[in-house]
C-alpha beads as a LAMMPS data file, in Angstrom:
LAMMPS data file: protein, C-alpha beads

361 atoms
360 bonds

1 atom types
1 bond types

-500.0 500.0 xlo xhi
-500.0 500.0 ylo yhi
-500.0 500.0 zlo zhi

Masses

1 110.0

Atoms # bond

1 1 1 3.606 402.831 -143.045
2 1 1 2.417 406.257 -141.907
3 1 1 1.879 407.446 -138.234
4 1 1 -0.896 409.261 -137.000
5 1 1 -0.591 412.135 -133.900
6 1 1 -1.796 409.692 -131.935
7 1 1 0.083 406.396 -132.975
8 1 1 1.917 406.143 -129.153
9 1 1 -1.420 406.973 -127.546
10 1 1 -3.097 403.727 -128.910
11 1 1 0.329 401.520 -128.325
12 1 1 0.504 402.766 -124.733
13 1 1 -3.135 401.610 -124.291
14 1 1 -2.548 398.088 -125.785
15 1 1 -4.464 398.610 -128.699
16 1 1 -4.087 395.781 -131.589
17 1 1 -2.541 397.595 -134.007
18 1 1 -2.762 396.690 -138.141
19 1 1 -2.103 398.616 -141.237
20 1 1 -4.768 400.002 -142.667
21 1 1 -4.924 402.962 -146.355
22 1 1 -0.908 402.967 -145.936
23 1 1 -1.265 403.817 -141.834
24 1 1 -0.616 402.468 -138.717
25 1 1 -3.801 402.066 -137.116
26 1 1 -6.060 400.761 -134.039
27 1 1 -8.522 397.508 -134.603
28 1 1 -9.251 397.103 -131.214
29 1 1 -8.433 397.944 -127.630
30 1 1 -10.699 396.068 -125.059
31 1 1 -12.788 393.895 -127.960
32 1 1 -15.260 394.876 -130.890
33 1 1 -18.330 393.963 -128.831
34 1 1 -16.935 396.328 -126.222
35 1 1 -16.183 398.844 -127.747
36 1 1 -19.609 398.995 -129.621
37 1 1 -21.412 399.043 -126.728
38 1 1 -19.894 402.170 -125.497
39 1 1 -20.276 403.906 -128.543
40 1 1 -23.832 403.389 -128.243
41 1 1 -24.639 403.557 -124.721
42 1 1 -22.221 406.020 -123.848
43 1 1 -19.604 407.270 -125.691
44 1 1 -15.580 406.747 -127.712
45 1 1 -12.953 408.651 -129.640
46 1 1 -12.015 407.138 -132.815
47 1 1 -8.703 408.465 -134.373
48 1 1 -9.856 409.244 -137.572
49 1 1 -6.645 411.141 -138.612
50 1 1 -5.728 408.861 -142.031
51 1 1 -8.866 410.563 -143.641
52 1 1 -8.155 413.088 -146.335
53 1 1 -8.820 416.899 -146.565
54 1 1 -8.368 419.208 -149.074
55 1 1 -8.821 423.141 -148.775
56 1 1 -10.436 424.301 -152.333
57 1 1 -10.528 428.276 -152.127
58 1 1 -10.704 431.429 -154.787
59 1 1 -14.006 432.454 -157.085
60 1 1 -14.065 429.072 -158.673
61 1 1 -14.228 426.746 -156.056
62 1 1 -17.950 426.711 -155.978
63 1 1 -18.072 425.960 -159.632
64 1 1 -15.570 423.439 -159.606
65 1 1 -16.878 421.503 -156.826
66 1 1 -20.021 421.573 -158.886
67 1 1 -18.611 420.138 -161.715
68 1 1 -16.889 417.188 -159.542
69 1 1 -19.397 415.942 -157.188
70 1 1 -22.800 414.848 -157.695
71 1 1 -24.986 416.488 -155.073
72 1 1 -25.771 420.103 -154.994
73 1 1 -22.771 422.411 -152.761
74 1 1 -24.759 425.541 -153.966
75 1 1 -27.279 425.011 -151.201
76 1 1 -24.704 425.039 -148.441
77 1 1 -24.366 428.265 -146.525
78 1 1 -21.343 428.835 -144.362
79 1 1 -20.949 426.529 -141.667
80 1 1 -22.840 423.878 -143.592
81 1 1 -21.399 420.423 -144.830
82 1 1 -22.553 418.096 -147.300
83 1 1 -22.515 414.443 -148.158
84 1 1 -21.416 413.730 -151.214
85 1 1 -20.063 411.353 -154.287
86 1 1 -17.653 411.844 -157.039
87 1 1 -19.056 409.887 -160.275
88 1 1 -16.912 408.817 -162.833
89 1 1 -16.829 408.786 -166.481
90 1 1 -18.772 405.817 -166.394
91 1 1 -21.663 406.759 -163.792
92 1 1 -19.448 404.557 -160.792
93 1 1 -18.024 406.259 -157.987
94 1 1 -14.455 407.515 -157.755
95 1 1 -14.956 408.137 -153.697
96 1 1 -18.184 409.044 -151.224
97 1 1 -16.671 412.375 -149.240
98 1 1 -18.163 415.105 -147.376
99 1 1 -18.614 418.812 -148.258
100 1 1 -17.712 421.718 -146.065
101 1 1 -18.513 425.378 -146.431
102 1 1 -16.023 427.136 -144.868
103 1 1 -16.610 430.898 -146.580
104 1 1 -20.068 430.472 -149.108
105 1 1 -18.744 430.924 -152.737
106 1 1 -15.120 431.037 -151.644
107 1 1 -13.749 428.162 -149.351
108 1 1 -14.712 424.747 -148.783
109 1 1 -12.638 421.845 -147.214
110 1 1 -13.213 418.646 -148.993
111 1 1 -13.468 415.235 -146.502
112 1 1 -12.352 412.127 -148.406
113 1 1 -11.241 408.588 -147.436
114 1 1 -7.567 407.485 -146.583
115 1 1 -7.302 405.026 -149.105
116 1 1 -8.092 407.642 -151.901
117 1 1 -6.395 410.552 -150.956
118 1 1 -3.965 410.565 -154.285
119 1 1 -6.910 408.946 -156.406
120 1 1 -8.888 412.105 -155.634
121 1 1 -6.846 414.434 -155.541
122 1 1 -5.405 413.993 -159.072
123 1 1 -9.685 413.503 -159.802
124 1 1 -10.549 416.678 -158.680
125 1 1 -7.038 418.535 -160.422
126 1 1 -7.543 416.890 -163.789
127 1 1 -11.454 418.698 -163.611
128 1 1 -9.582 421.806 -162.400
129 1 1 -9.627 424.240 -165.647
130 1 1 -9.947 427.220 -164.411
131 1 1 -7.055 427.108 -161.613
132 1 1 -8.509 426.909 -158.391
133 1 1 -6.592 427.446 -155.419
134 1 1 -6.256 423.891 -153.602
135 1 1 -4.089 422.572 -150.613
136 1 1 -3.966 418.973 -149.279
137 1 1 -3.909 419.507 -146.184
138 1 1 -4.199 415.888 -145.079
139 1 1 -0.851 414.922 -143.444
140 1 1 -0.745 418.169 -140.782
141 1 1 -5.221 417.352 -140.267
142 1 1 -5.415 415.548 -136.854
143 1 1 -9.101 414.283 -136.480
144 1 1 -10.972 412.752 -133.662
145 1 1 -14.542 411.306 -133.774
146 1 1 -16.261 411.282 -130.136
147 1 1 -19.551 409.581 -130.738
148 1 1 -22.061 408.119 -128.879
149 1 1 -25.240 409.683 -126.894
150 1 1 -22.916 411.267 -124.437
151 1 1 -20.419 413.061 -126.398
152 1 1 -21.505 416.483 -127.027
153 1 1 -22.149 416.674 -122.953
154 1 1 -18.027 415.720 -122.817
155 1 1 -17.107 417.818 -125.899
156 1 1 -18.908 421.170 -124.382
157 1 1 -16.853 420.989 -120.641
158 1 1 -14.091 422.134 -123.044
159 1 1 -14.917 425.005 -125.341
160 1 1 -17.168 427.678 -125.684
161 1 1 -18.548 426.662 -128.937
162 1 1 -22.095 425.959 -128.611
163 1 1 -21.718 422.393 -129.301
164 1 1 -25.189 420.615 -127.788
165 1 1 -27.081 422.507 -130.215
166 1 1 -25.045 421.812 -133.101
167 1 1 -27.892 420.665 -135.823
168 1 1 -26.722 417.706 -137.721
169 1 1 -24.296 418.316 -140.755
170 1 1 -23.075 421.707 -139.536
171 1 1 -19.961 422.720 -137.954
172 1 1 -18.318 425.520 -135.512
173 1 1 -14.378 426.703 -135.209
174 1 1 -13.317 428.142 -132.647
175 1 1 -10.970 427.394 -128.992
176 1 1 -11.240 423.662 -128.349
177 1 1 -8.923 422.666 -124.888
178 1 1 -7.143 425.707 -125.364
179 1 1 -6.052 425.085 -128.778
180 1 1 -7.321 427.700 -131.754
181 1 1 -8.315 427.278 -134.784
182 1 1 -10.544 423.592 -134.086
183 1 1 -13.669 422.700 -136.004
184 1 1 -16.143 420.735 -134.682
185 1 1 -18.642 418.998 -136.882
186 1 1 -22.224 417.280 -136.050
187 1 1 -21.209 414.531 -137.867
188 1 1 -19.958 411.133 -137.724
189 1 1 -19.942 407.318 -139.414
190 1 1 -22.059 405.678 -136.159
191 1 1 -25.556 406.558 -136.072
192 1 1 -24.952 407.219 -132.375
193 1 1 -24.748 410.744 -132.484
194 1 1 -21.705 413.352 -131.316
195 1 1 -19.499 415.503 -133.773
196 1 1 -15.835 414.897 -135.463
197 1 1 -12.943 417.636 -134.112
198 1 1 -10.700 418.609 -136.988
199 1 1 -7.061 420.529 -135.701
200 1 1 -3.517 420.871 -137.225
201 1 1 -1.229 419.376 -134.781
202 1 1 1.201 422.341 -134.136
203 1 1 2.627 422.750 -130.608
204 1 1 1.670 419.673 -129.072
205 1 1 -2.175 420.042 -129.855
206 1 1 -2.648 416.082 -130.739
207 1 1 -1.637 415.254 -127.072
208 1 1 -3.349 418.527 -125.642
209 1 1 -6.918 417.461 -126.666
210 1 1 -6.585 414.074 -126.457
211 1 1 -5.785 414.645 -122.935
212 1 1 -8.737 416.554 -122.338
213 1 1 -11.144 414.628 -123.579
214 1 1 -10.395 411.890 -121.686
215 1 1 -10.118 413.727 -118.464
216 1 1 -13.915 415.559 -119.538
217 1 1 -15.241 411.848 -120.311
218 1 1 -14.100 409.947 -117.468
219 1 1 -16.720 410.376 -115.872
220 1 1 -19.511 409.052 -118.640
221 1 1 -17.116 406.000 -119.440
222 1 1 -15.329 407.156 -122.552
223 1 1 -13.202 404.287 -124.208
224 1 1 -10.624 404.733 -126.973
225 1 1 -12.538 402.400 -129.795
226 1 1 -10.837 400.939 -132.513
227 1 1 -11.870 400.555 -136.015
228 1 1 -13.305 397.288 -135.470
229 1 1 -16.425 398.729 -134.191
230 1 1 -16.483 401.600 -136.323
231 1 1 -17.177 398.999 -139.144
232 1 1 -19.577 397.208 -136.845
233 1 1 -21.153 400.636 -135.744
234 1 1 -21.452 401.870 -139.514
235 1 1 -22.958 398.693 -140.586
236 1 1 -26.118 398.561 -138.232
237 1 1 -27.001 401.921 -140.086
238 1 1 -26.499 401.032 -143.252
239 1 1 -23.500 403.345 -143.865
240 1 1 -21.404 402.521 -147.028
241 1 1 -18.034 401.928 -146.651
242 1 1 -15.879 402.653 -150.003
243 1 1 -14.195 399.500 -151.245
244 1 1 -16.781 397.248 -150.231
245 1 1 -20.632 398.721 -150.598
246 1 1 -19.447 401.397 -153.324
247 1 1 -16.230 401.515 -155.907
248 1 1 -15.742 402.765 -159.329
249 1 1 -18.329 399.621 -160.484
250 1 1 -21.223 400.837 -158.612
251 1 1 -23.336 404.032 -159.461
252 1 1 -25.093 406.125 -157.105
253 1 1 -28.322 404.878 -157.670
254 1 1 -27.543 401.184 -157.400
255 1 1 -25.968 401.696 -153.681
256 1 1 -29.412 403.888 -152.605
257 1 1 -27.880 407.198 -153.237
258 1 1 -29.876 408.839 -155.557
259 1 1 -30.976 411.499 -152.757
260 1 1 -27.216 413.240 -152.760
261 1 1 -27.649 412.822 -156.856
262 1 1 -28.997 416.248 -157.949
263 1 1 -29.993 416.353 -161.827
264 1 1 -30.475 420.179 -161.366
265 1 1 -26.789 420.970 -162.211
266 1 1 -24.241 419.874 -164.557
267 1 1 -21.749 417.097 -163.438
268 1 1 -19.707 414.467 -164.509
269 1 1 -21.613 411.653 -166.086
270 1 1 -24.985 413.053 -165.223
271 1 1 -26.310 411.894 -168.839
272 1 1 -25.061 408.467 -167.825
273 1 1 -27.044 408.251 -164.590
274 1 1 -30.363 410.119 -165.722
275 1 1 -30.353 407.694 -168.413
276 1 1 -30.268 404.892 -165.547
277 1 1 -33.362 406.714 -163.385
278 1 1 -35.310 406.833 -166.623
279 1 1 -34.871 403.080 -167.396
280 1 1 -34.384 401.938 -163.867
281 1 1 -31.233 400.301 -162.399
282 1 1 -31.007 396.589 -162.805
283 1 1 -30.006 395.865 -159.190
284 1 1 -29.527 397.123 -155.964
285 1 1 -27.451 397.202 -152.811
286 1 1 -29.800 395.839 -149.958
287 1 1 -29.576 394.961 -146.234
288 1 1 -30.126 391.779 -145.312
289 1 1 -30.545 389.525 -141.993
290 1 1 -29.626 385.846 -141.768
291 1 1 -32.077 383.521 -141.238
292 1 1 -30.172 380.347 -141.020
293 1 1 -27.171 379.957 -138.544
294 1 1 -23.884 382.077 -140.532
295 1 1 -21.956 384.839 -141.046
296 1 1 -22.272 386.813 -144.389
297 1 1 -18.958 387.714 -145.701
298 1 1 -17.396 390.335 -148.540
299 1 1 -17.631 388.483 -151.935
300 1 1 -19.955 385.902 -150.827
301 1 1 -22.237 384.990 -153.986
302 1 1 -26.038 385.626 -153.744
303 1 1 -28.594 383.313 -154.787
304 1 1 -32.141 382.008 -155.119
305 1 1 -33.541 379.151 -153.571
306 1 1 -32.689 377.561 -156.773
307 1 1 -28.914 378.284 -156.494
308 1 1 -29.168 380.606 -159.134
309 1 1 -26.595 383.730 -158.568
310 1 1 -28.358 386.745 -158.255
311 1 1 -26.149 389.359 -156.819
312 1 1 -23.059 389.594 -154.262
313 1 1 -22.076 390.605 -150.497
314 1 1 -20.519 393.906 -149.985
315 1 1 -19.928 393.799 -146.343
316 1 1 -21.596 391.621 -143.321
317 1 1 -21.273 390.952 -140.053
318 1 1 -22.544 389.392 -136.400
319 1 1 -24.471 392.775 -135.363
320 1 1 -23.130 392.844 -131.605
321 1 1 -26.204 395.671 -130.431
322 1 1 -28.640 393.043 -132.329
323 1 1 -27.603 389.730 -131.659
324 1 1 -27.925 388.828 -135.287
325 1 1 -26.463 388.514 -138.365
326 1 1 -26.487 391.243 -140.705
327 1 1 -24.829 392.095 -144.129
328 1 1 -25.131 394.570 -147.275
329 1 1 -25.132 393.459 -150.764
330 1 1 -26.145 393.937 -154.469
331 1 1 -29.108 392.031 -155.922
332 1 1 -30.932 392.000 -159.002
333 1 1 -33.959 394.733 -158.441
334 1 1 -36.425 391.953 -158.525
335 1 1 -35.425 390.589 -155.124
336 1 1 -34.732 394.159 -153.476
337 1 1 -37.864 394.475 -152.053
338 1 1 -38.572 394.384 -147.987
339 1 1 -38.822 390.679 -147.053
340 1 1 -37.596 389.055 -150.495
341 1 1 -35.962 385.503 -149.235
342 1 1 -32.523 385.485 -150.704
343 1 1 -29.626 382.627 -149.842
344 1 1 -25.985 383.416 -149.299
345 1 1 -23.758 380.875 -150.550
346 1 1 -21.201 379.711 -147.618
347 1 1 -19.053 377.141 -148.538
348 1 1 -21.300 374.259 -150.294
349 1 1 -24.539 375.446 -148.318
350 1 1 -27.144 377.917 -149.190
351 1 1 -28.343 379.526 -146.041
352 1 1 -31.481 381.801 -145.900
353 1 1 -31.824 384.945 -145.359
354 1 1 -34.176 388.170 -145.743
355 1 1 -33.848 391.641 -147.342
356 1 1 -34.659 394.271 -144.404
357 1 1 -34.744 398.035 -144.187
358 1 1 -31.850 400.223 -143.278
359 1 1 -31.274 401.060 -140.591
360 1 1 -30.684 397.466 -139.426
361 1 1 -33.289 396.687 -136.057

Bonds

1 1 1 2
2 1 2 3
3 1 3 4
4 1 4 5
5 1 5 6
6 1 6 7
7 1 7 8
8 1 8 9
9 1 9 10
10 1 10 11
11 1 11 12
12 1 12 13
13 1 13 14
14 1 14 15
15 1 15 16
16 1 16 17
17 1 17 18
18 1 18 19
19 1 19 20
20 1 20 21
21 1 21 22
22 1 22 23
23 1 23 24
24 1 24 25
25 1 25 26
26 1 26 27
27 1 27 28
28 1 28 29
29 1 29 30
30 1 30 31
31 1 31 32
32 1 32 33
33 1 33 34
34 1 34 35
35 1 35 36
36 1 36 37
37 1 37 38
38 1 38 39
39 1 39 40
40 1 40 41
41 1 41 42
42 1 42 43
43 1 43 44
44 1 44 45
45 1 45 46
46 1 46 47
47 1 47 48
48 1 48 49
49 1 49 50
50 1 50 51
51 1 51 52
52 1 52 53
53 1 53 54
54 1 54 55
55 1 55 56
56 1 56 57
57 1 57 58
58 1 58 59
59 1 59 60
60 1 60 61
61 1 61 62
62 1 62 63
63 1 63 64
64 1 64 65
65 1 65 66
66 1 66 67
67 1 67 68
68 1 68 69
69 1 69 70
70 1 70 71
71 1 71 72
72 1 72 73
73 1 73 74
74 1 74 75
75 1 75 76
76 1 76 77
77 1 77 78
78 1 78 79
79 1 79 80
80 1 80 81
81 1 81 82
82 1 82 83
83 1 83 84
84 1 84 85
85 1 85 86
86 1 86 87
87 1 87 88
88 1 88 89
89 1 89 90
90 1 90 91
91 1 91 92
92 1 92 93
93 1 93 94
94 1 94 95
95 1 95 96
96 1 96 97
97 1 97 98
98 1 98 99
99 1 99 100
100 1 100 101
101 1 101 102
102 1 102 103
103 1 103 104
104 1 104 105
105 1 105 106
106 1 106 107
107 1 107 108
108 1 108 109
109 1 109 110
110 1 110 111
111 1 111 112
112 1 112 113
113 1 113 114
114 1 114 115
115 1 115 116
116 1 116 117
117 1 117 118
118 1 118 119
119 1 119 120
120 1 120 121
121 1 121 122
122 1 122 123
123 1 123 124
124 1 124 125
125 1 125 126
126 1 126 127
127 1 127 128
128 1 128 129
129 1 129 130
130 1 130 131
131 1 131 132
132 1 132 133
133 1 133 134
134 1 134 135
135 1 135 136
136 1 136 137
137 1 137 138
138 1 138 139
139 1 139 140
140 1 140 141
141 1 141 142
142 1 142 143
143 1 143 144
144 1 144 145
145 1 145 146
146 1 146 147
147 1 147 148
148 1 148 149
149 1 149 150
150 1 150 151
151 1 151 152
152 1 152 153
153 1 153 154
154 1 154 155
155 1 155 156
156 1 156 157
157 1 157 158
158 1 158 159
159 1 159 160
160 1 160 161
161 1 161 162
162 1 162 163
163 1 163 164
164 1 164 165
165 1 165 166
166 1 166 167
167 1 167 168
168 1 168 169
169 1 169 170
170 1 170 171
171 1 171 172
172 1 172 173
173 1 173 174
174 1 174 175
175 1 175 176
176 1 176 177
177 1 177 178
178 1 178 179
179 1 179 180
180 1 180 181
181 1 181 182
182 1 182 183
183 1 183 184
184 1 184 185
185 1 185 186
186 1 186 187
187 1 187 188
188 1 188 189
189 1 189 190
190 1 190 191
191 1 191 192
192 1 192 193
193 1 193 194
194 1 194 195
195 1 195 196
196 1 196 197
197 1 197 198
198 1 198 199
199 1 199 200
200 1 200 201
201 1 201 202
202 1 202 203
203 1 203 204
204 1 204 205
205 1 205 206
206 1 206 207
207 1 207 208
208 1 208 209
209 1 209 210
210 1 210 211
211 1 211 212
212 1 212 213
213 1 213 214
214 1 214 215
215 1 215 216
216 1 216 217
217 1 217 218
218 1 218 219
219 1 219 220
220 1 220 221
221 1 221 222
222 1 222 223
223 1 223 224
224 1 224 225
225 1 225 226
226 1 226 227
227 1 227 228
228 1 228 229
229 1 229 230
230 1 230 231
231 1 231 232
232 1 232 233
233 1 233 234
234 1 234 235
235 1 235 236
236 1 236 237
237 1 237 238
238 1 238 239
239 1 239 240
240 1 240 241
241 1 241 242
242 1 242 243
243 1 243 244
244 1 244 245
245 1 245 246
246 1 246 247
247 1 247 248
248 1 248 249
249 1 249 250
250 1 250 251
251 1 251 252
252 1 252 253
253 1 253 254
254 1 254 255
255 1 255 256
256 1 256 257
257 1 257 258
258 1 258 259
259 1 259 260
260 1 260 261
261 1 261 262
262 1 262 263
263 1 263 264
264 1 264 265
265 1 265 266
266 1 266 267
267 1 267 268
268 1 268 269
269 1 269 270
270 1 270 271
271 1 271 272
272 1 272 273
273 1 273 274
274 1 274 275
275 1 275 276
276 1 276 277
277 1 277 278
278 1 278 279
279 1 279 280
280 1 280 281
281 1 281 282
282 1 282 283
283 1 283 284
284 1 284 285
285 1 285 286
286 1 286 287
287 1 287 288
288 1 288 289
289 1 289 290
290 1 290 291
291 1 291 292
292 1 292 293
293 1 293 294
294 1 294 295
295 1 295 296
296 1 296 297
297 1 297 298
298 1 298 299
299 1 299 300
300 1 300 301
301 1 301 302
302 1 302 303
303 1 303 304
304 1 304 305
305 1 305 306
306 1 306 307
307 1 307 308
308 1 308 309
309 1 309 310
310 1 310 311
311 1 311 312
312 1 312 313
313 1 313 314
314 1 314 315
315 1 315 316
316 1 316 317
317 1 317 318
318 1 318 319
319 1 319 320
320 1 320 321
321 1 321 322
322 1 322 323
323 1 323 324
324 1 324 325
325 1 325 326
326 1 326 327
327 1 327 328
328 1 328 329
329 1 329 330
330 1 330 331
331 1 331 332
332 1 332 333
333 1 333 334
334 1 334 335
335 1 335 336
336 1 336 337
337 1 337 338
338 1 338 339
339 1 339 340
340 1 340 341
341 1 341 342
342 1 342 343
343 1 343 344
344 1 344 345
345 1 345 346
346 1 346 347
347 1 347 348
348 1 348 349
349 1 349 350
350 1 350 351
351 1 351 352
352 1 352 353
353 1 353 354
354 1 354 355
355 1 355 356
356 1 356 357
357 1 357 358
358 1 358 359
359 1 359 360
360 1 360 361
């Protein structure tokens, strides 16, 4: 099992500790619910540092990155990032990642998750005909996500990077805590605002800015939060998580993602999902609130009040801002619309439940 820079940091704290994409990795430290709270009331550091980056660089990058991914990178101008999706053969979905621009036309770091690294990796190489300059950079990437309504306030005591007026999905590099070289990006997997810090960890810069943010946040309550809550945190928006709302099964425009799937360029399997727009998808990943008294659970069939199975859970949970529980799954498109009554099947009982609107309220 790998180590992240910060491995000792969450063991010293007491964090509950559980393997997770081949690292060693924080679930919790004082509780889910907890930790939730202060994410969106005030504000946490996730160690994010088993995520994947990869450095694509030269003439071709542009192009290539074109080719692989199925929104438009042309658009982005230097400092700009992207969400993104890397369709398959088939039309499904290889990995969701973002899209930075580093240098327009000639260097962009690529964001992908942990468990996927390799899978991607040999994705985007296999596309790569023309010899593109790429570097995995993702074992000497440290990255830190401080969200929550007070983070930029905590994140701007400690550089000179204009950080509170970051605009969403852009980014900065500059001297963060004394350390060079840092990126800071208005981004994040919460909904509760604050930016992701991206650093190598040479010369003791893992413990240098962890340090500091701390010491610049204890005043607003920041908490080290596990990912526990970032699943929590991610749900209540509606984010997907890869392996559960999206996999190489679901297209794009079944899991609500036909806005980052841009038919104005040529990309891998684009006949495949145009056809699908044209003739319309045959089911859909909704949001959904329980009605009757239960948790919704990963796999957990779908049905009508008739006990006929109409679709599946991705991903569900006991929404701890909302008092209620919530969950993500696909139906057939006939029941996808606001306020359909659907019934999850736990155990031998078929409890109610209603398709809702994303963000979850």
């Amino acid at each position: 099992m790998k180590n992240t820079p910060f491995t000792q940091k969450h063991i010293a704290l007491g964090a509950k500790m559980a393997p997770f994409a081949g690292y060693n990795m924080p679930i919790s430290y004082s509780g889910i619910n907890d930790e939730h709270a202060t994410v969106r009331k005030a504000v946490g550091v996730f160690d994010v540092s088993h995520m994947g980056e990869f450095i694509l660089k030269g003439e071709g990058a542009l192009a290539l990155i074109q080719k692989v991914t199925s929104n438009d990178a042309s658009k982005l101008k230097n400092g700009q990032a992207q969400y993104s999706c890397l369709p398959n053969e088939q039309g499904g979905i290889v990995d969701d990642l973002l899209v930075y621009c580093v240098e327009e036309n000639k260097v962009y770091m690529l964001v992908v998750n942990a468990s996927n690294i390799e899978k991607d990796w040999n994705w985007i190489s296999k596309h790569n005909t023309d010899n593109v300059e790429m570097h995995n950079i993702s074992d000497k990437t440290a990255l830190l996500a401080v969200q929550g309504p007070e983070a930029t306030k905590v994140i701007q005591s400690l550089t000179s990077m204009d950080v509170l007026n970051l605009k969403y999905y852009t980014f900065a590099k500059g001297v963060f805590a004394g350390v060079e070289n840092v990126l800071i990006s208005a981004t994040g997997y919460t909904g509760a605002g604050g930016v992701e810090i991206y650093f190598e960890d040479v010369n003791g810069a893992a413990d240098k800015i962890w340090d500091a943010i701390f010491e610049a946040g204890a005043s607003y309550g920041i908490k080290p939060i596990g990912l526990g809550a970032r699943d929590t945190l991610r749900l209540e928006m509606g984010f997907c998580l890869y392996g559960n709302d999206i996999d190489d099964q679901t297209s794009p425009l079944e899991a609500g993602l036909g806005w980052i799937t841009k038919f104005t360029k040529e990309f891998t399997a684009k006949s495949i999902l145009e056809q699908q727009k044209a003739a319309g998808v045959t089911r859909k990943l909704v949001g959904f609130e329980m009605i009757d008294k239960g948790i919704p659970r990963h796999h957990y069939e779908i049905k009508t009040a008739t006990g006929e199975t109409i679709g599946f859970v991705t991903s569900g949970t006991q929404s701890p801002s909302l008092s209620k529980a919530i969950g993500m799954g696909y139906v057939q498109t006939g029941y996808a619309t606001i306020d359909s009554e659907i019934f999850v099947a736990v155990r031998d009982k078929l409890l109610k439940a209603k398709v809702v609107k994303f963000p979850f309220a």
